[in-house]
PQR file with spaces between the fields and no chain letter, atoms N, CA, C, O and H, PARSE charges and radii, in Angstrom:
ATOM       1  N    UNK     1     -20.131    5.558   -5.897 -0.4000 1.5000
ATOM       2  CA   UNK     1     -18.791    5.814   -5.370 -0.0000 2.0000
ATOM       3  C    UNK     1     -18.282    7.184   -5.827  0.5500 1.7000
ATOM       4  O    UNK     1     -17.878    8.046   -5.045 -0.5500 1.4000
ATOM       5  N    UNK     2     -18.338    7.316   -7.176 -0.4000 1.5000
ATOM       6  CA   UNK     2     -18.267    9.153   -7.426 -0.0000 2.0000
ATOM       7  C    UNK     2     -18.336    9.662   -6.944  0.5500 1.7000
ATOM       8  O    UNK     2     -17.488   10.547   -6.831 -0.5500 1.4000
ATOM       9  H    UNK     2     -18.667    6.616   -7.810  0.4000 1.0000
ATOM      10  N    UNK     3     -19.774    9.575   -5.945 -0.4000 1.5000
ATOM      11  CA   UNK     3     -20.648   10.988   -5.399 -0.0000 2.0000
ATOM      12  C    UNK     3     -19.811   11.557   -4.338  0.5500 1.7000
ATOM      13  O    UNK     3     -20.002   12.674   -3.857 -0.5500 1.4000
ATOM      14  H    UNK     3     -20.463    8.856   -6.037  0.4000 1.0000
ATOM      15  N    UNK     4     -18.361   10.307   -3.799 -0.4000 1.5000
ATOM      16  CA   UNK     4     -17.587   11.113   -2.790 -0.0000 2.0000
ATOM      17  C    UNK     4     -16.603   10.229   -3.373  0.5500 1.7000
ATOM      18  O    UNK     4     -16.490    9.004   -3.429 -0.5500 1.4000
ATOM      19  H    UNK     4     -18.206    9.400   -4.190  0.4000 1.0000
ATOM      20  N    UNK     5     -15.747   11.469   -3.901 -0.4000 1.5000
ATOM      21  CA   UNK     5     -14.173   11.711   -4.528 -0.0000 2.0000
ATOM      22  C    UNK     5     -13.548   11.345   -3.576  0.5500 1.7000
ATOM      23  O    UNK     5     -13.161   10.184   -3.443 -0.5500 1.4000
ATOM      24  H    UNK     5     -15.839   12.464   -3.856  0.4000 1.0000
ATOM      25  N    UNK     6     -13.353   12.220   -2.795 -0.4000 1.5000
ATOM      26  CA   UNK     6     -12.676   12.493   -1.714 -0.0000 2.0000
ATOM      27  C    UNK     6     -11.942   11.339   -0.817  0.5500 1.7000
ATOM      28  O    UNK     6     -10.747   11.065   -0.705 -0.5500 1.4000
ATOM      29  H    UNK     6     -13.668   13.163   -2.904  0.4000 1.0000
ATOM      30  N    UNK     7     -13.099   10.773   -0.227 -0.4000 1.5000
ATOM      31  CA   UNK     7     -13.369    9.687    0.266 -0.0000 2.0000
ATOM      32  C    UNK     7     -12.805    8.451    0.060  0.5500 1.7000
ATOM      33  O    UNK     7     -12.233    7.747    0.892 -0.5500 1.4000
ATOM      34  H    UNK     7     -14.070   10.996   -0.318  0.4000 1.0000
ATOM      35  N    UNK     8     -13.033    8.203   -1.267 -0.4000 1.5000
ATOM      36  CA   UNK     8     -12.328    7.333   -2.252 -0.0000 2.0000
ATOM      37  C    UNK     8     -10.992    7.278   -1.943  0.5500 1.7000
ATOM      38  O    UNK     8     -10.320    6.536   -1.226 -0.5500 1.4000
ATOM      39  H    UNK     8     -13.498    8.775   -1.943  0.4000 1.0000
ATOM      40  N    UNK     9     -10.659    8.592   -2.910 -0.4000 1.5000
ATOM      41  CA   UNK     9      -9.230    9.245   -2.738 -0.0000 2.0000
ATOM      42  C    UNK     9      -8.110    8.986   -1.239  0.5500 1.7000
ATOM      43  O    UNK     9      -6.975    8.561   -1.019 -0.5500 1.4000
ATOM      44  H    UNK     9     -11.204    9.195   -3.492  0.4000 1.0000
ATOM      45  N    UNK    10      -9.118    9.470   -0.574 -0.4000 1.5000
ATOM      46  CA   UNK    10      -8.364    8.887    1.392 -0.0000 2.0000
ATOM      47  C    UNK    10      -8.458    7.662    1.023  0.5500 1.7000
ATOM      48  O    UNK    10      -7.429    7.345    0.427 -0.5500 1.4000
ATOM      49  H    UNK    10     -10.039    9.815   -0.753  0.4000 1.0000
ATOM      50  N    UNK    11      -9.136    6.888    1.085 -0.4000 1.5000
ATOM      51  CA   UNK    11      -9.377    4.992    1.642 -0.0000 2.0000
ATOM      52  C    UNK    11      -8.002    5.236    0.407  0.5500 1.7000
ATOM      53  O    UNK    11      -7.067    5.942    0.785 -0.5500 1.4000
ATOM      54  H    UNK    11      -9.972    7.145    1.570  0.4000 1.0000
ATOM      55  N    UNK    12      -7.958    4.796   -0.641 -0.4000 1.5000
ATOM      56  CA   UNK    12      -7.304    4.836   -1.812 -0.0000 2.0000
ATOM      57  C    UNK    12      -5.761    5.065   -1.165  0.5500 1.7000
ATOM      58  O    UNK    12      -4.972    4.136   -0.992 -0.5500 1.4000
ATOM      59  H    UNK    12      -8.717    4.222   -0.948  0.4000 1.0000
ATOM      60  N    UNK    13      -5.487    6.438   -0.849 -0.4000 1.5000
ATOM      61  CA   UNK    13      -3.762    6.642   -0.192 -0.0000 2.0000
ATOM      62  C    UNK    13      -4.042    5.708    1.225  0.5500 1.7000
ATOM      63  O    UNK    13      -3.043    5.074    1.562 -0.5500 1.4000
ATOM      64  H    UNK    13      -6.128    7.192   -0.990  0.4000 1.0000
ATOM      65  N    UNK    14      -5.228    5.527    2.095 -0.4000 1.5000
ATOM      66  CA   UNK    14      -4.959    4.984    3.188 -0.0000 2.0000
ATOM      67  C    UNK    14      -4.478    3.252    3.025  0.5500 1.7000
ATOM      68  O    UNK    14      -3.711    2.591    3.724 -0.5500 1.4000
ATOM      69  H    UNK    14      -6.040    6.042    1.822  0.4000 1.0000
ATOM      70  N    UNK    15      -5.188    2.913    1.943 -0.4000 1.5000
ATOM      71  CA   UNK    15      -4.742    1.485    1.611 -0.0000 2.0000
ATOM      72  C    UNK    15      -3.033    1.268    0.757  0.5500 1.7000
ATOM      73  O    UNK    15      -2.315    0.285    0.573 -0.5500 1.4000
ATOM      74  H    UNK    15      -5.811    3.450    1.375  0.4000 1.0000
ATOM      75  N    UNK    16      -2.932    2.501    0.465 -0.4000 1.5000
ATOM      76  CA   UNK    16      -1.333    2.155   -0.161 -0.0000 2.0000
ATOM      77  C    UNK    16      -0.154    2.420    0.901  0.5500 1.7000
ATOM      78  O    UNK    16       1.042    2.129    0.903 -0.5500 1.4000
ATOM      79  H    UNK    16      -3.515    3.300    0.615  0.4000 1.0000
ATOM      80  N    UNK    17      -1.056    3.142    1.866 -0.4000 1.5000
ATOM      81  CA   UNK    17       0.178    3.420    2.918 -0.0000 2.0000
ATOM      82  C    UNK    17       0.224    2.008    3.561  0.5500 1.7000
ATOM      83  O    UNK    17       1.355    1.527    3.643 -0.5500 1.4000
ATOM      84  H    UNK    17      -2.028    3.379    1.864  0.4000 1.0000
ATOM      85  N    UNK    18      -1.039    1.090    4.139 -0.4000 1.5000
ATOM      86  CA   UNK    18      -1.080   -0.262    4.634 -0.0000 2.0000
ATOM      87  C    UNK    18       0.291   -0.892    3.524  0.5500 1.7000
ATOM      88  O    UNK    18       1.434   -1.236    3.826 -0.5500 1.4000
ATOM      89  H    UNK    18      -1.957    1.480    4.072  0.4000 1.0000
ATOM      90  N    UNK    19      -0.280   -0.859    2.419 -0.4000 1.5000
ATOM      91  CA   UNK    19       0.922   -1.599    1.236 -0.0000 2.0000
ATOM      92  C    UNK    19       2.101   -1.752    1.292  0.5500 1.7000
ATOM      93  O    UNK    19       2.898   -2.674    1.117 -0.5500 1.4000
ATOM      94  H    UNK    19      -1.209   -0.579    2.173  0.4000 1.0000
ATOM      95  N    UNK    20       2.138   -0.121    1.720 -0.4000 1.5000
ATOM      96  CA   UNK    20       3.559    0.445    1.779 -0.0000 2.0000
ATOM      97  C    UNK    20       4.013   -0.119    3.362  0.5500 1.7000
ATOM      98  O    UNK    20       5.118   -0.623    3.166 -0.5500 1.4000
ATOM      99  H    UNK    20       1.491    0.628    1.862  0.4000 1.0000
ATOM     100  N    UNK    21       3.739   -0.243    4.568 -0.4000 1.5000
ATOM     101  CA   UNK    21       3.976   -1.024    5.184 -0.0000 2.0000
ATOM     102  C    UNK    21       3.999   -2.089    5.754  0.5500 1.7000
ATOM     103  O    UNK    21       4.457   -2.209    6.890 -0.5500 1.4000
ATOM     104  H    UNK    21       2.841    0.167    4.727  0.4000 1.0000
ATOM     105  N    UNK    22       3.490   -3.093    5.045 -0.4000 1.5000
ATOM     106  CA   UNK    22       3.772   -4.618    4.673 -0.0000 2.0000
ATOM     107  C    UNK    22       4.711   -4.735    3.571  0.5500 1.7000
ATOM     108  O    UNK    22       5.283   -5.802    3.349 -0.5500 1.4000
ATOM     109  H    UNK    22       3.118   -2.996    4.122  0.4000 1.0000
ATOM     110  N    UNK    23       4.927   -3.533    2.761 -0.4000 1.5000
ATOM     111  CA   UNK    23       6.096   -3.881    1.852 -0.0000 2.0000
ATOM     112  C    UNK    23       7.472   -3.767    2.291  0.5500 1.7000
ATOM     113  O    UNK    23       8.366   -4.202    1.565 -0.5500 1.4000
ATOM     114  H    UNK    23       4.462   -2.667    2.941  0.4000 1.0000
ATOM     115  N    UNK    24       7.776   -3.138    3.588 -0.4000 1.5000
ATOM     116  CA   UNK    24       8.536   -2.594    4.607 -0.0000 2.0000
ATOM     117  C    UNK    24       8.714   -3.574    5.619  0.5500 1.7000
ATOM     118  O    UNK    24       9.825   -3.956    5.989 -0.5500 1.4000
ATOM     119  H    UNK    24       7.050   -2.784    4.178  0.4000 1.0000
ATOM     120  N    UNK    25       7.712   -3.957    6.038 -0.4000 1.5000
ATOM     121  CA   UNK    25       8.162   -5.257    6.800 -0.0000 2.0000
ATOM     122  C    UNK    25       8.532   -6.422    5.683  0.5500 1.7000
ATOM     123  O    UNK    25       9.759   -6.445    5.578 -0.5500 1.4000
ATOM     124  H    UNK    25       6.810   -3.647    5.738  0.4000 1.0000
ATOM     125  N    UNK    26       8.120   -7.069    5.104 -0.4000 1.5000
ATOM     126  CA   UNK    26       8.578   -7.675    3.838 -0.0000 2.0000
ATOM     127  C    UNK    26       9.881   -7.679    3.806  0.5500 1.7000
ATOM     128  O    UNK    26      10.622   -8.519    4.316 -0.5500 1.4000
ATOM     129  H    UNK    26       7.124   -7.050    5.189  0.4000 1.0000
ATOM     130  N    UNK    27      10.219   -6.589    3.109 -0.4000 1.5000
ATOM     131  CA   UNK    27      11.549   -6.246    3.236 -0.0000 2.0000
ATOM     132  C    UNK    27      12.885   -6.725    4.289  0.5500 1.7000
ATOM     133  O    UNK    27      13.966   -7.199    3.940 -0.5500 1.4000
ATOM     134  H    UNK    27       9.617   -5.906    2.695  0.4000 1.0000
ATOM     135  N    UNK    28      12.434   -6.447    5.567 -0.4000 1.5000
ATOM     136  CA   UNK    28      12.664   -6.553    6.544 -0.0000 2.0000
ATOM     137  C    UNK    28      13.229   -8.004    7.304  0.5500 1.7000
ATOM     138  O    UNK    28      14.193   -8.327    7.998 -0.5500 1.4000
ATOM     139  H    UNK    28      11.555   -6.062    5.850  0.4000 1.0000
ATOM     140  N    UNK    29      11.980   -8.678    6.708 -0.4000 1.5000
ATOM     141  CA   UNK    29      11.668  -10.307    7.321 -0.0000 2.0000
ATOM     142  C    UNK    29      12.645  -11.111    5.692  0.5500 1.7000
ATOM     143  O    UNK    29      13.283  -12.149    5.866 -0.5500 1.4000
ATOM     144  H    UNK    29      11.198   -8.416    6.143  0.4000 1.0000
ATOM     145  N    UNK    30      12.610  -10.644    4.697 -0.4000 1.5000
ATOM     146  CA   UNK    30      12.935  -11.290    4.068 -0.0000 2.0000
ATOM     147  C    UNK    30      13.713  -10.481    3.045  0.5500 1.7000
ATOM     148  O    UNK    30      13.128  -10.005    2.072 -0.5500 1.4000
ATOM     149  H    UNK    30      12.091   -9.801    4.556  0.4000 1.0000
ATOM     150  N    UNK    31      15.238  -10.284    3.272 -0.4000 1.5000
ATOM     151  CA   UNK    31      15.996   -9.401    2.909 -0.0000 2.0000
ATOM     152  C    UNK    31      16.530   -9.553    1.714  0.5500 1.7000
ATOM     153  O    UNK    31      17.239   -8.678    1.218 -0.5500 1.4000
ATOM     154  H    UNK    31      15.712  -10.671    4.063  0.4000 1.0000
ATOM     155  N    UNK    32      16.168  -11.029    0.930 -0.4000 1.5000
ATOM     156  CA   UNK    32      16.564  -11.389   -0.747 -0.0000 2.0000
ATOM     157  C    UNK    32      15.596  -11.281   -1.325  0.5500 1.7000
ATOM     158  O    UNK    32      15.590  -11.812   -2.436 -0.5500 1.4000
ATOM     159  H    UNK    32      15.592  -11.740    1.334  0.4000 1.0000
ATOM     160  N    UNK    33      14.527  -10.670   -0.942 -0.4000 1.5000
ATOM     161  CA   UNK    33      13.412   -9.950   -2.050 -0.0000 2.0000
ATOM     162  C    UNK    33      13.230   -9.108   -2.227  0.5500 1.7000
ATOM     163  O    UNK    33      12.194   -8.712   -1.694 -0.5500 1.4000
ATOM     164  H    UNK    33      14.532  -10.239   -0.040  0.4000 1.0000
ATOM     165  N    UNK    34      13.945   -8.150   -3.026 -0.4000 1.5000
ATOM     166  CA   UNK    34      14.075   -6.803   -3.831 -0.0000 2.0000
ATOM     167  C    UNK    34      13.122   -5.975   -4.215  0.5500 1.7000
ATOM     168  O    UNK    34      13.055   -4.749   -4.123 -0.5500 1.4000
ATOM     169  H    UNK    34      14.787   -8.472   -3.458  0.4000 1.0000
ATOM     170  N    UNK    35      12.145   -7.013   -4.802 -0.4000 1.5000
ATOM     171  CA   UNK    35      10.488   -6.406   -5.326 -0.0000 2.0000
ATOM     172  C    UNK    35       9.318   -7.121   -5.445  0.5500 1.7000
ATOM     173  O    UNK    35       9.082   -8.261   -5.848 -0.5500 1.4000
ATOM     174  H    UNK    35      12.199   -8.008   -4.876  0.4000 1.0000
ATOM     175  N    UNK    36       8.544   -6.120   -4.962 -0.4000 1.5000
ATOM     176  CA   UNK    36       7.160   -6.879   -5.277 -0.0000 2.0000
ATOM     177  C    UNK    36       6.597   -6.753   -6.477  0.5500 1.7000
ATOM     178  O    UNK    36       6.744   -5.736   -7.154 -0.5500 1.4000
ATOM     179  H    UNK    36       8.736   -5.195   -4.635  0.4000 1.0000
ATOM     180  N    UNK    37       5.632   -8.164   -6.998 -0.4000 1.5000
ATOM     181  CA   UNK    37       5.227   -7.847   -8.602 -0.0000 2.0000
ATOM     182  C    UNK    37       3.571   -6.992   -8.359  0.5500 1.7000
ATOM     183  O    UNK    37       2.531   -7.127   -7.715 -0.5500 1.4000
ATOM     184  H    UNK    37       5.512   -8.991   -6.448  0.4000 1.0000
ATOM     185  N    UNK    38       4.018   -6.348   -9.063 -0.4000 1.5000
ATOM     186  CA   UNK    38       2.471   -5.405   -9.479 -0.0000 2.0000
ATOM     187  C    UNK    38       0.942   -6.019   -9.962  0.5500 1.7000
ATOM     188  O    UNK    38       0.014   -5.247  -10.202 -0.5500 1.4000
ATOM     189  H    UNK    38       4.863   -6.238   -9.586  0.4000 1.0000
């Protein structure tokens, strides 16, 4: 997995942006939940 940083790095922000919008709909659908646990 080293041998491509990069790569990683994309999938890596591409999967937190998914996060980040299911945490947005979340939000959305269910407006008395403030936060998600880590």
């Amino acid at each position: 997995m080293s041998a491509y940083p990069n790569q990683e790095i994309n999938f890596a922000r591409l999967l937190t942006v998914e996060q980040l919008k299911k945490y947005v709909e979340n939000q959305k659908n269910s407006p008395k939940v403030e936060t998600l646990p880590r």
